[in-house]
C-alpha positions in Angstrom: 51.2 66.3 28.4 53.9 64.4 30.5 57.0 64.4 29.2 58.6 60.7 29.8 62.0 59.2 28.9 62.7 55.6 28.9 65.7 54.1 29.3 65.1 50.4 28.8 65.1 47.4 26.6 63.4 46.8 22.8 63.0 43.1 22.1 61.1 41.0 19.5 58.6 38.3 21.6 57.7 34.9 20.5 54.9 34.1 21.7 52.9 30.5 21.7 49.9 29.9 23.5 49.8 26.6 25.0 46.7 24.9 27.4 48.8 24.3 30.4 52.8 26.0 31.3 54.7 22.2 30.6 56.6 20.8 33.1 60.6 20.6 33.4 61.7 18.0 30.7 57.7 18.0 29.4 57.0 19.3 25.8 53.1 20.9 25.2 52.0 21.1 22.1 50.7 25.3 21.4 49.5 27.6 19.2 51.5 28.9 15.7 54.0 31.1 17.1 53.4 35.5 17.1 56.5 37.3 16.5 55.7 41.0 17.6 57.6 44.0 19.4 58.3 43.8 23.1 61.3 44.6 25.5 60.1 45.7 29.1 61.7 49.4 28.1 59.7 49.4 24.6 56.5 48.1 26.2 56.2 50.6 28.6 56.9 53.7 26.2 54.5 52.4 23.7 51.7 52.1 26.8 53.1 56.0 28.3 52.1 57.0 24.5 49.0 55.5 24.4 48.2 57.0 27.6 49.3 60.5 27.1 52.7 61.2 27.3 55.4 62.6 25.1 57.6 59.6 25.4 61.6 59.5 24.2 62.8 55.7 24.3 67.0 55.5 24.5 68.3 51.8 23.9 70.4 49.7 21.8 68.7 47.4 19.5 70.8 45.3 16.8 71.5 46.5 12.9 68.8 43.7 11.9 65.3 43.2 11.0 64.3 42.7 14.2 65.5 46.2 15.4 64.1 47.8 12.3 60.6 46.3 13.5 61.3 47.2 16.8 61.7 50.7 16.1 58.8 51.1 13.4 56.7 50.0 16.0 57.6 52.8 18.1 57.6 55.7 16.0 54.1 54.4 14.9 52.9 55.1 18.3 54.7 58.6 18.1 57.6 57.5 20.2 61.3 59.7 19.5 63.5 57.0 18.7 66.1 59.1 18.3 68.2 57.8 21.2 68.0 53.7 19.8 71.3 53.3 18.8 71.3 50.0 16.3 74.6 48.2 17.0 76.7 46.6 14.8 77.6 43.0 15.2 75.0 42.2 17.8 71.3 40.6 17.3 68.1 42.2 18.7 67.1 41.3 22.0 64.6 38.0 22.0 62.4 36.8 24.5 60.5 33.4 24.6 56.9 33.6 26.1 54.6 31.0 27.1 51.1 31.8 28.1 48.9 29.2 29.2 44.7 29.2 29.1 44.4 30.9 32.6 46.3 33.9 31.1 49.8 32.9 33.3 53.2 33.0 31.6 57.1 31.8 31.6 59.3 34.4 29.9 62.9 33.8 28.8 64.7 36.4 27.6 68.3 36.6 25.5 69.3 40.2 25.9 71.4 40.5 22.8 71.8 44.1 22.0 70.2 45.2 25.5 73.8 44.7 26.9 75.2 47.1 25.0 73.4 50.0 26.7 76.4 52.5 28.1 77.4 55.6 28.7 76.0 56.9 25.5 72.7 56.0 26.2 72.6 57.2 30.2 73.5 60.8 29.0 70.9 60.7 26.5 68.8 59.9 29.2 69.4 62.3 31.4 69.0 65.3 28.7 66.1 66.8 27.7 65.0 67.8 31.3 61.8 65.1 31.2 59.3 65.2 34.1 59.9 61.6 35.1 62.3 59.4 33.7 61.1 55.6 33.6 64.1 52.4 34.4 64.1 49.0 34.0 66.2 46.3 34.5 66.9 44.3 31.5 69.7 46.7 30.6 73.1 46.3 32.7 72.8 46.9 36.2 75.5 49.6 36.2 73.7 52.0 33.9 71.0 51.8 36.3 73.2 52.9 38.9 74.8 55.6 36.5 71.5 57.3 35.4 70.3 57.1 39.0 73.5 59.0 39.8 72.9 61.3 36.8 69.3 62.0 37.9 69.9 62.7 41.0 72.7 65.3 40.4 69.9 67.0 37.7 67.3 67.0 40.2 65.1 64.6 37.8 62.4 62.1 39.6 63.2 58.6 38.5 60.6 54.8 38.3 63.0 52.2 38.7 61.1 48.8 37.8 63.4 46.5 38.8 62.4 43.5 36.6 63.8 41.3 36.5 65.3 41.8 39.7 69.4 41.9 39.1 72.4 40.2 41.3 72.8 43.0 43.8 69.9 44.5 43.2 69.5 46.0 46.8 72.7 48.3 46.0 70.3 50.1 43.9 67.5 51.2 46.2 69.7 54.1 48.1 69.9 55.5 44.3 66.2 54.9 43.7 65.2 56.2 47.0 67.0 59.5 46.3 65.3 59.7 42.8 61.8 58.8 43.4 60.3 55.7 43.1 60.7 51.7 42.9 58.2 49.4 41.6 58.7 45.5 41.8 56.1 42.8 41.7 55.9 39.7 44.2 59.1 37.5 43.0 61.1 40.4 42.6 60.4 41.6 45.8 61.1 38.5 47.2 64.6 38.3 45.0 65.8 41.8 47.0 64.2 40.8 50.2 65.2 37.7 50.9 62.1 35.9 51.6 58.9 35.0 50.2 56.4 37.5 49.3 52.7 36.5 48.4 49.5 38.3 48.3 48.7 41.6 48.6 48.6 41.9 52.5 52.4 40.2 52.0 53.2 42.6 49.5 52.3 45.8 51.5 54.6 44.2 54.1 57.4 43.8 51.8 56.6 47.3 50.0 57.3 49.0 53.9 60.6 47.0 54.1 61.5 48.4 50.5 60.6 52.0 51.8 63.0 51.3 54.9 66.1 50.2 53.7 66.0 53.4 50.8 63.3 53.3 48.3 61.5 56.5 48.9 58.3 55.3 47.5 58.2 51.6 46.9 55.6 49.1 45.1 55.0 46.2 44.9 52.3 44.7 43.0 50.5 41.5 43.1 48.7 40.1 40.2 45.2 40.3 40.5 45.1 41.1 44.2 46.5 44.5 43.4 49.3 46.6 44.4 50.9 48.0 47.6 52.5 51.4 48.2 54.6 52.9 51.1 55.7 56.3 51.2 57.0 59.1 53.2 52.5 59.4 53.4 52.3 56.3 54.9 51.0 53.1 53.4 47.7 51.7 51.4 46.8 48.4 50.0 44.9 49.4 46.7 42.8 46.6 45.7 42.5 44.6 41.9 40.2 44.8 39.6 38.0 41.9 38.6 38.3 42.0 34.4 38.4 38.6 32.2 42.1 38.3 32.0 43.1 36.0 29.1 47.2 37.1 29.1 49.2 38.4 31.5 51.9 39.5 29.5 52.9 43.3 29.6 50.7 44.4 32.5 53.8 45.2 34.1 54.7 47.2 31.7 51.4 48.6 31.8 51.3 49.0 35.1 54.6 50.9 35.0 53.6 53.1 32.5 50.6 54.7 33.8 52.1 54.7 37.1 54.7 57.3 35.7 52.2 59.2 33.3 50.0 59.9 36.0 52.8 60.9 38.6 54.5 63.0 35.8 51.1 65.0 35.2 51.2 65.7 39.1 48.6 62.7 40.0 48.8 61.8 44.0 50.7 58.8 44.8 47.7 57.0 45.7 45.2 58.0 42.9 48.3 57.1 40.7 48.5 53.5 41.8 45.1 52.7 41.4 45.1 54.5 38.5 47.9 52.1 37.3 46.1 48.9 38.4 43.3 49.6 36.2 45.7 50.1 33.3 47.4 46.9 34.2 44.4 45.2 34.6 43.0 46.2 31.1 46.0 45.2 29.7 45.2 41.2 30.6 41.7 41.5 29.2 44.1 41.2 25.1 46.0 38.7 23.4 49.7 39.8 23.0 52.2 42.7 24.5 52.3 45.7 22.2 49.1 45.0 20.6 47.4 44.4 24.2 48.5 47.5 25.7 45.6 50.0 27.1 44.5 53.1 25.4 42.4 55.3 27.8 39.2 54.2 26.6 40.0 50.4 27.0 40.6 51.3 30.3 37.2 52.7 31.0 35.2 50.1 29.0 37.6 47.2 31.4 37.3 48.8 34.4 34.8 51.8 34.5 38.4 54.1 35.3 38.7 57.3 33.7 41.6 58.5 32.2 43.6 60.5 32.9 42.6 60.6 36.5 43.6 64.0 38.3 42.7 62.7 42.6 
């Protein structure tokens, strides 16, 4: 079994599903409101569980309900939460979700307690000696940096998933090129890059320019259409899968997940990303985040993938 650490964000969503995303100044009537466990960091060791892994989540979460919830949630999927430190004083990260018929979504997110992620919680990180250690960017931008730093120095292969994409975020690639690997969708890419990035031919483009200025392996992924990966190996364009997607929200996180489950089990780069777009495919075919997120045989019945893939 993979051992994974995750050093990321624990929110609570809110979720309303609505027929259309509204307009700027427009108000759409939606669904009654879910309140369920999210957080990009949370979401992804929940899916690393489901899908194998021994998973440690570090984080901050507030002394409230909501981070009580939070955590429950993860221990339920036999997560050590151990390293979520509840901090006094501050509320429980909260993020606003959207999600239209067609599956597509607007996220806002108030970090709360997320911005209290520090030192504490990079060397917490960085024991334990884990096979892969997972990042993501709704924590500050300088423990990033720091637990890149720290990996590096300890000879530990890092994911950064740089979403959202930070101010600055190109600073980080020479740390995430050193470490291991980088994973960004479309808009994110576009955010580093400087330009637009659409499509999976656009994305392959974009994940070469990532590889080039210091990500060792980069992503990028793009919807439906799939993902892109350049590497030291060269590059490939891994096709989507077709599956009924009713919500896109968490197959990032998804994505992200199996991604680093399969590289920490000593899964080829390639075979790992097309691994990971069936488990972020699956993951659109469910109402919700948490709830939605793939266990191996969901993947299989979704998209005929077996799991865990090996080639």
């Amino acid at each position: 079994m993979p051992r994974l650490t995750v050093l990321g964000s624990l929110n609570m969503d809110i979720s309303v599903a609505v027929p259309r995303l509204p307009a700027p100044g427009e108000t759409v009537l939606g669904s009654a409101a879910v309140i369920a466990p999210g957080g990009k960091g949370a979401n992804q060791a929940v899916a690393a569980a489901r899908l194998g892994g021994t998973v440690r989540m570090i984080g901050c979460t507030g002394d409230d309900e909501f981070g009580r919830m939070a955590r429950s949630a993860l221990e339920a999927e036999g997560v050590d939460v151990g390293g979520v430190r509840a901090v006094p004083g501050s509320a429980t990260g909260l993020a606003l979700i959207t999600v239209d018929a067609a599956g597509e979504n607007v996220i806002t997110v108030a970090p709360g307690a997320n911005g209290q992620v520090g030192d504490a919680e990079t060397a917490a990180a960085l024991s334990g000696a884990p096979d892969l250690l997972v990042l993501s960017a709704e924590i500050p931008a300088g423990v990033l940096a720091a637990a890149l730093a720290g990996a590096r120095g300890a000879g530990v292969t890092c994911l950064l998933n740089l979403a959202p994409a930070p101010p600055g975020a190109s600073g980080l690639l020479a740390g995430a090129g050193e470490a291991g690997w980088l994973v960004v969708n479309e808009s994110e890419a576009a955010a580093i890059l400087g330009h637009a990035v659409a499509g999976l031919t656009e994305a392959g483009a974009a994940a070469r320019e990532l590889h080039d200025v210091g990500a060792r392996h980069a992503v990028v992924t793009a919807g439906s259409d799939g993902a892109a990966l350049a590497g030291p190996a060269g590059d490939e364009l891994v096709p989507g899968l077709v599956v009924d997607s009713v919500d896109s929200v968490g197959a990032g996180d998804a994505f992200v997940a199996a991604l680093a489950a399969a590289l920490a089990a000593g899964v080829p780069p390639g075979a790992a990303v097309r691994a990971a777009c069936a488990a972020g495919a699956t993951a659109t075919t469910r109402r919700g985040t948490q709830d939605a997120l793939p266990r191996p045989r969901d993947i299989l019945a979704a998209t005929g993938v077996t799991w865990p893939v090996t080639a």
